[in-house]
N, C-alpha and C positions, 0 to 999 in steps of 0.2 A: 406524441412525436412533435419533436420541435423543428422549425426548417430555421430558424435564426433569425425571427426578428426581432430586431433592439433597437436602442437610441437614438445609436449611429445611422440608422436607417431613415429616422426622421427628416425633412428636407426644413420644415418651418411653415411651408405652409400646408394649411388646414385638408384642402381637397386632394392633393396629393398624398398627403399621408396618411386619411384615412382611406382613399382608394389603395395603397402599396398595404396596408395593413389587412385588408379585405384579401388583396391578392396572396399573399401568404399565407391566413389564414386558410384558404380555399385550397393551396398547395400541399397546405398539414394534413387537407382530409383527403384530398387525391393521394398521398403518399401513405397512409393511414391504410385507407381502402388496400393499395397495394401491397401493404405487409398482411391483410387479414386473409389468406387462401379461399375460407371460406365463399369470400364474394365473387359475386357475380360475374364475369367479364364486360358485360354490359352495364353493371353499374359503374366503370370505372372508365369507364367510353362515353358515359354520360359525364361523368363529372371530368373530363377531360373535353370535352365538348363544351361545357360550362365556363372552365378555365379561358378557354380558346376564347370569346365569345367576351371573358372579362376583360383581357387583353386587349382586345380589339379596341372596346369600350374605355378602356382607362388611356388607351395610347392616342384615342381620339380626343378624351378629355385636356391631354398634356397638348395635342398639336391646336388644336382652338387657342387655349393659352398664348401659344406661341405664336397665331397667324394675330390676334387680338394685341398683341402687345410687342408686333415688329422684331419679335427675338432674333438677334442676329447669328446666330448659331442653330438656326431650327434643322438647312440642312442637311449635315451630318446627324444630330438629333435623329430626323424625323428618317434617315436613313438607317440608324439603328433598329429604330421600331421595324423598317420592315424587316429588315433581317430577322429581328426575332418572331414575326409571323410567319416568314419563312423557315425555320428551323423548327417552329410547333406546328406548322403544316407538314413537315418531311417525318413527321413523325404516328401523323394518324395512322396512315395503311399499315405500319409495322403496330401498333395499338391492338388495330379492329383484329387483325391476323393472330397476335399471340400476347394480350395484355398482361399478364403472367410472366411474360419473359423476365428472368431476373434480369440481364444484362441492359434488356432494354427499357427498364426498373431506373438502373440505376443513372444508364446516359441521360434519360429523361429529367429524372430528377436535381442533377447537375447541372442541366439547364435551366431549369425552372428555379434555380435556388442562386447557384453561384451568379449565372449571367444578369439576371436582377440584382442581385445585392452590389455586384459593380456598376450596374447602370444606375441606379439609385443614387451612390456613393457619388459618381462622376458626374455625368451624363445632365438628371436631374437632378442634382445639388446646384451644380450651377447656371439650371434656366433659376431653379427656384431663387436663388441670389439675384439674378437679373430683377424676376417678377418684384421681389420685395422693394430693389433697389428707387424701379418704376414707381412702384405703387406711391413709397415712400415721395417722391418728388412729385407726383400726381394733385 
């Protein structure tokens, strides 16, 4: 399964992109998991848990960036981020309750897919532009 990562997704620089590419990856196999009936429901509580947890992790990487390098846009940014913790937290107890749900299969995974690929696109394209701009005059 593929969630859509491509070129366009690359920002330029190096820690950013192989953290987004990490994240994606991690989403193939939680969405994976999710088509194999077989599994678990606790394996895919685990690996939703994991996700959760990279998120964190990667959104903390971008706001260091930005507190390190004066981003004048951090903000809204750093407002985004929470929103999307907000919206993967409003999703555990429906998870732990019925991870199997198709529907709740597929809201999930339209989050995890689309709302990244446009925050990617947006959001961070253009701290990454800033960063390089800095670095560059540095």
């Amino acid at each position: 399964m593929s969630t859509g990562w491509d070129k366009t997704l690359e920002t330029g620089l190096r820690v950013m992109d192989i953290q987004h590419r990490e994240y994606f990856r991690r989403v193939d196999k939680l969405l994976t998991l999710y088509l194999d009936d077989a599994v678990a429901p606790e394996r895919m509580l685990e690996m939703f848990e994991f996700l959760n947890r990279y998120v964190v992790h990667h959104f903390g990487t971008e706001q260091k960036l930005m507190r390190e390098h004066a981003y004048p846009d951090a903000d809204p940014h750093v407002a985004q981020h929470a929103w999307m913790r907000e919206q993967m937290a409003s999703f555990e107890t429906p998870i732990r309750a019925d991870a199997k749900d198709s529907g709740l299969r597929m809201r999930f995974s339209g989050l995890l897919i689309d709302w990244f690929q446009n925050h990617i696109k947006s959001v961070d394209q253009r701290l990454a532009d800033f960063l390089r701009v800095k670095v560059a005059r540095s």
